[in-house]
N, C-alpha and C positions, 0 to 999 in steps of 0.2 A: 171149663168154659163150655158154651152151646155155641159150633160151627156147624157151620151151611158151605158144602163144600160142591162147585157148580161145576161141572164136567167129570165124567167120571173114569177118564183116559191112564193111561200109564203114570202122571205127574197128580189128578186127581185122587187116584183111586187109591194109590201108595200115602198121599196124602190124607185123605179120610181115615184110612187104615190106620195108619200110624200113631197121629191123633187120637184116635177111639184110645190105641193102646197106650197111650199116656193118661189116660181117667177124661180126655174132655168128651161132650156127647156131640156126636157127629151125624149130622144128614146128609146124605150125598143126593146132588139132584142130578137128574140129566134126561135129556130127552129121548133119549132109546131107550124104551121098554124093556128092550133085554136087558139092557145093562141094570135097569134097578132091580128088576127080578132075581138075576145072578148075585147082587148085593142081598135081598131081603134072605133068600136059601145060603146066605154062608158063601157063597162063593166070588172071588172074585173074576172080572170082566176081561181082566190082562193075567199074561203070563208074566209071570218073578218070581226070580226064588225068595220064599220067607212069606209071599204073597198071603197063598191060598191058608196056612193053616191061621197067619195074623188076623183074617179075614174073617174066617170060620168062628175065632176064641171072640173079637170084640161083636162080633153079630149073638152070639148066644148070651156074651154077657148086657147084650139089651144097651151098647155104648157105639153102636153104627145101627141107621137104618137109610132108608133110602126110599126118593120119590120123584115122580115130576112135576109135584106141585110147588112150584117158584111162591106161591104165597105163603102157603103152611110154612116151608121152609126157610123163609125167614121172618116169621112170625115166631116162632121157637128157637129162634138162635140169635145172637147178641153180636156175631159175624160171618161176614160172608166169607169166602174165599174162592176167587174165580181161577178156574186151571183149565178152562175152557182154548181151543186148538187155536194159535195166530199161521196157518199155511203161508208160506212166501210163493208168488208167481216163479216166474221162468227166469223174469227181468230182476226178480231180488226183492219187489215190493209185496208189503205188509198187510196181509187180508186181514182188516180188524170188524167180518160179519158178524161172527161169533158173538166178540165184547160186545159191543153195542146194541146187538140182541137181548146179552145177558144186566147189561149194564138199565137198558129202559126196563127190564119185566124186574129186576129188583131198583129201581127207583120206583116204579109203581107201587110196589108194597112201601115202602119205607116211610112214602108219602102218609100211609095210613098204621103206622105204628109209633105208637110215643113214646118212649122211650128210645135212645141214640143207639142207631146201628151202625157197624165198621164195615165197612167195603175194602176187599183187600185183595189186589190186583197179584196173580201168581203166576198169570200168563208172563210168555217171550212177546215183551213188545217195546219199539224205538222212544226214544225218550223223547217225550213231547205228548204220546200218545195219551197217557191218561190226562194230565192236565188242558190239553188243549179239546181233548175230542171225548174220553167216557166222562171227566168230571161234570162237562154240561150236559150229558144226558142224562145224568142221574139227576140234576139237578132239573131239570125243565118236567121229566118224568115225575120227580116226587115235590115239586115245588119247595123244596128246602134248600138251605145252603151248606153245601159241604164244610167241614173244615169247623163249620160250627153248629149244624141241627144235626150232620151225621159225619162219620169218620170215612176217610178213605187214606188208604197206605197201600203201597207199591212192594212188594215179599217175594220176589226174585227166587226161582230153586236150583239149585246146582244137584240134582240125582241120577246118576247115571243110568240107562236101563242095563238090568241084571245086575245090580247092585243096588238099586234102588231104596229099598227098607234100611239096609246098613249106612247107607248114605244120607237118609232121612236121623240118623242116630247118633250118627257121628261125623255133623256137616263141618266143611273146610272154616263155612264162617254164618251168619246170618248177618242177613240184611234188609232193611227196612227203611223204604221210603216212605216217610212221614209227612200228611199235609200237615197237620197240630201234633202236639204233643200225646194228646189223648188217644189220637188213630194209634201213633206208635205203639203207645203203653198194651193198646190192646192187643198187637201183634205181640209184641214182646211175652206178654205173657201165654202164650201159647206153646213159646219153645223155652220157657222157663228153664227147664231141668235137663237139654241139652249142651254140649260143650260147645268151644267153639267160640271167637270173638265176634262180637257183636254188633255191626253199623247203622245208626240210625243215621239216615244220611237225607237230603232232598230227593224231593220225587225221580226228576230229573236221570239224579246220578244214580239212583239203584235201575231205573229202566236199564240205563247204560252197563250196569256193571257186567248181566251176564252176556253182551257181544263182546267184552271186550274180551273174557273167559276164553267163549266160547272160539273166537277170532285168535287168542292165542296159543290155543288146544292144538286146533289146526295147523296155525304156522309151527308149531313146534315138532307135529307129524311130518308134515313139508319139508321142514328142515331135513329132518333128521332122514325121512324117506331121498333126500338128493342129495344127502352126504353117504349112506349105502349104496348108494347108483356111482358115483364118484368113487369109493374105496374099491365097488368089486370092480370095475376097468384098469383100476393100476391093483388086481391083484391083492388083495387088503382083505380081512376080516373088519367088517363096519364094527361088530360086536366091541371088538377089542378097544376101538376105538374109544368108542362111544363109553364105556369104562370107564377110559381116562378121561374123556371130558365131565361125565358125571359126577364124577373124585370131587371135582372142584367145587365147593361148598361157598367160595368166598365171592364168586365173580360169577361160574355159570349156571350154576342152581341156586337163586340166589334174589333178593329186591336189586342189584345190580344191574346200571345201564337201565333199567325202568320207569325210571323219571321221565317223562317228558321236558325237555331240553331245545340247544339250539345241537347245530348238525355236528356228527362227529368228522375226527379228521387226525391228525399226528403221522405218525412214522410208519406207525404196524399197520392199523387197519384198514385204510383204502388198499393200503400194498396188498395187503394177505387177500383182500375181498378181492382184489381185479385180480391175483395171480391162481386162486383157489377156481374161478370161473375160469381161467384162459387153462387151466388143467382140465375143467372137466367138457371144453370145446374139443381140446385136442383129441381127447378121449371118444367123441362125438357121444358125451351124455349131456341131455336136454335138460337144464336146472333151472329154470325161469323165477323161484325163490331168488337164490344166491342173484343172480343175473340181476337181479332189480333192485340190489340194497344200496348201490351208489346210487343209481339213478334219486329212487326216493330218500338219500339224503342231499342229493344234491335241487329238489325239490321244496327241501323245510329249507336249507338255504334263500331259496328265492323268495321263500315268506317271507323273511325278514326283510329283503328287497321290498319285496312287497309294498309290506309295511310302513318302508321311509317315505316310498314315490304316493306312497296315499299321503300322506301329511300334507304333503305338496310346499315342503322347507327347503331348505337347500342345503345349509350350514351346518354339518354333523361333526357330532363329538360321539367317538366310539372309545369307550372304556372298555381294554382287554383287545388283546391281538397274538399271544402265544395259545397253542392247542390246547391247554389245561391250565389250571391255576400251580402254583409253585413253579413253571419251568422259561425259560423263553425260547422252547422249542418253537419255530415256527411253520417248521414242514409240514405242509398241508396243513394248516391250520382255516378252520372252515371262517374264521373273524377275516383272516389273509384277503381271502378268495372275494369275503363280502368286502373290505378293504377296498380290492381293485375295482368289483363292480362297480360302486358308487363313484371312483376317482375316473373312470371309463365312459361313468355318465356325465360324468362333471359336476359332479358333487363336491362345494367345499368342506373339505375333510381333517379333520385334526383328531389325534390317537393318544391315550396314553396308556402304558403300562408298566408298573411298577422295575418287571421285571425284564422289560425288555427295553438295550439300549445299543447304538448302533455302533459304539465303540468296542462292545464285548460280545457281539453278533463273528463266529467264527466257521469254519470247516463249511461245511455239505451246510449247514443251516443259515450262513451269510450268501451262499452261492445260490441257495431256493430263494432269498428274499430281497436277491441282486435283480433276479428273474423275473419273481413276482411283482414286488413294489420297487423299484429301482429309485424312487424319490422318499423312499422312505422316511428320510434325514428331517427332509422339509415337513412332512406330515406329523412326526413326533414330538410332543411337547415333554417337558421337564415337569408339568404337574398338573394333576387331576380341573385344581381350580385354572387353570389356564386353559384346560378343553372346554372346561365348563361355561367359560367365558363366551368364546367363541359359538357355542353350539345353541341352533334355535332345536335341532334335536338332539336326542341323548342313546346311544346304541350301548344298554349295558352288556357288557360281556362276560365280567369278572364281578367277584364277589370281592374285593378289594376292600378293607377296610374304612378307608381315607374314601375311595368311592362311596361305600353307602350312606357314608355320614353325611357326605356333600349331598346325596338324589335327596336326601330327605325331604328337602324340599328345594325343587328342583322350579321352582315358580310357574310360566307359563309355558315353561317349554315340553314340548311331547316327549317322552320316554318309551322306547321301545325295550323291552323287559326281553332277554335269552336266558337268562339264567334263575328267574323267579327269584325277585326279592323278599327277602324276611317275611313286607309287609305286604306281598302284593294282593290280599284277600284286602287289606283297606284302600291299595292303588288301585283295582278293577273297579273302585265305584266312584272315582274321579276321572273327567277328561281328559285328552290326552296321556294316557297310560294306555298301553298296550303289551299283553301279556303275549309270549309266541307259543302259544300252542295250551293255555286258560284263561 
């Protein structure tokens, strides 16, 4: 293919490079002089290793050049690719100079080229940004309509610097935010001959995908750096640790616990979370990670609150009230806690759960929900269609069988969704459906 590759920076320039050495013919444009200069002489602009000699081989064989002519350069190529800089301020917010710089000077040309050019966004930027703010520039810039007189798709990069070139070779995944089908196609074929699973996904969610990466690179650093702060005070090799938790393939290295959900709760892990923090106060090591994971689940808790008091109903039917499906554990269970909220508010409330009943409610677990709900008796019905009855809202919490066949259609009543049903991609485009946290 002929790409037009716009910034010619550490995510650029690896990109141009790389490209060239797959067979497609590459421009790289940019507006510092030196930098094209150092491109046309073989040399690249950033240090990497792999960089300079990749650099050297695609410029000799006549499959990189480079300019700062924004017309020529996509007048000769069939795709853009913008890897142009998005700087965040102090406050966190998104400097989008750059794109919109880049995004009007190639709408200008595109206005005067016939044939359909792809705009393919490879900058870090929040989701919303291309559709709501570059798509109309290009648009108003070249008087056409995206999506249908030119392409534009969202191509996200995951490359580490100093691993960069291997990282371009042998990506975690590719991903492509697609307005049409055709923008897709034409990214797609660019990384044809790479491995690696492939998302063609809405614009949207590829914007998104690499904060959420990148967001949990970090917390993973975080973690782990104030679980070593915690081991070396009581004495502890972190290493060793850290071992043992790695081992685990099934639960902590793992798509495990990554679902977006309603809040956690049970026996183990509030306990271990507030006694693991009260270990490392004692110790006086500062862990503000650890220190804020009840907090923020007790947070997506109040969503669901949230949630009811916006309806503005009164008469709730909450399917599900043990901490997990198969058990009627109910210690700390985060349905419990939502439970009393509502009954605290004066919500009328009516419960069912397959698996929990107050006759076989015993030990430590009838004595938590003596505590908690002490009316519990009164609240529980004997079946699904008898809360159903009752309820002008519906709090799924269980994936129950008998449950889902009954929400199916659930008539005019609101449904607030914790646990994402089957269908909830066809329930997010009816009223009264509310997804927690889609």
């Amino acid at each position: 293919m002929k790409v037009s590759v716009f910034g010619l920076g550490y995510v650029g320039c690896v990109s141009a490079a790389c490209l060239a050495g797959m067979g497609h013919r590459v421009v790289g444009v940019d507006i510092n002089p030196v930098k094209v200069e150092l491109i046309r002489n073989g040399m690249p602009p950033v240090v990497e290793e792999r960089i300079g000699e990749l650099t050297r081989q695609v410029v000799l064989d006549g499959l990189l050049e480079a300019t700062d002519d924004v017309a020529s350069a996509v007048d000769s190529t069939d795709v853009s690719l913008v890897c142009v800089g998005t700087p965040s301020a102090s406050n966190g917010s998104l400097s989008t100079t750059h794109l919109e710089r880049v995004a009007e000077q190639i709408g200008a040309q595109i206005g005067r080229v016939a044939r359909r050019h792809t705009v393919v966004f490879r900058s870090t930027m929040l989701p919303g940004t291309c559709e709501d703010l570059l798509i109309p520039i290009l648009e108003r810039a070249s008087g056409r309509r995206a999506g249908t007189d030119f392409g534009v798709a969202v191509n996200p990069e995951y490359l580490r610097e100093g691993t960069s070139v291997s990282d371009f070779h042998h990506p975690p995944k590719t991903v492509i935010g697609q307005l049409d089908r055709a923008s897709g196609d034409a990214v797609a074929s660019l990384y044809e001959d790479l491995p690696g699973e492939v998302f063609r996904v809405e614009v949207r969610v590829a914007e998104m995908t690499k904060y959420v990466d990148n967001a949990f690179h970090a917390l993973k650093i975080g973690f782990a750096n104030e679980i070593g702060a915690i081991c070396q005070a009581y004495g502890l090799d972190s290493h060793r640790v850290m071992d043992v938790f790695l081992a685990d393939r099934k639960l902590n290295i793992s798509p495990a616990y990554l679902r977006p959900g309603f809040a956690f709760g049970g026996s183990c892990l509030p306990k271990d979370v507030r006694g693991l923090v009260h270990a490392a106060r004692r110790a006086d090591v500062d862990a503000p990670i650890l220190s804020h994971v009840l907090p923020s689940n007790q947070a997506h808790l109040r969503r669901a609150f949230d949630a009811v008091v916006a309806s503005g109903r009164r008469k709730i039917g909450l399917f599900g009230l043990s901490f997990k499906p198969g058990t009627d554990d109910l210690r700390e269970s985060p349905l419990v806690e939502l439970a009393e909220l509502l009954v605290g508010k004066g919500y009328d409330l009516r419960i069912y759960d397959a698996n929990v009943s107050i006759s076989r409610l015993m030990g430590a677990n009838r004595e938590y929900m003596e505590q908690r709900l002490p009316h519990l008796g009164d609240l529980l019905a004997d079946s699904a269609e008898a809360v159903l009855r009752h309820a002008e809202i519906c709090i799924v919490g269980c994936k129950d069988e008998a449950v889902l066949a009954l929400l199916d259609d659930p008539g005019d009543r609101v449904v607030v969704d914790l646990v994402r049903l089957p269908d909830a991609e066809r329930r997010r485009l009816h009223e009264g459906y509310v997804g927690l946290g889609w």
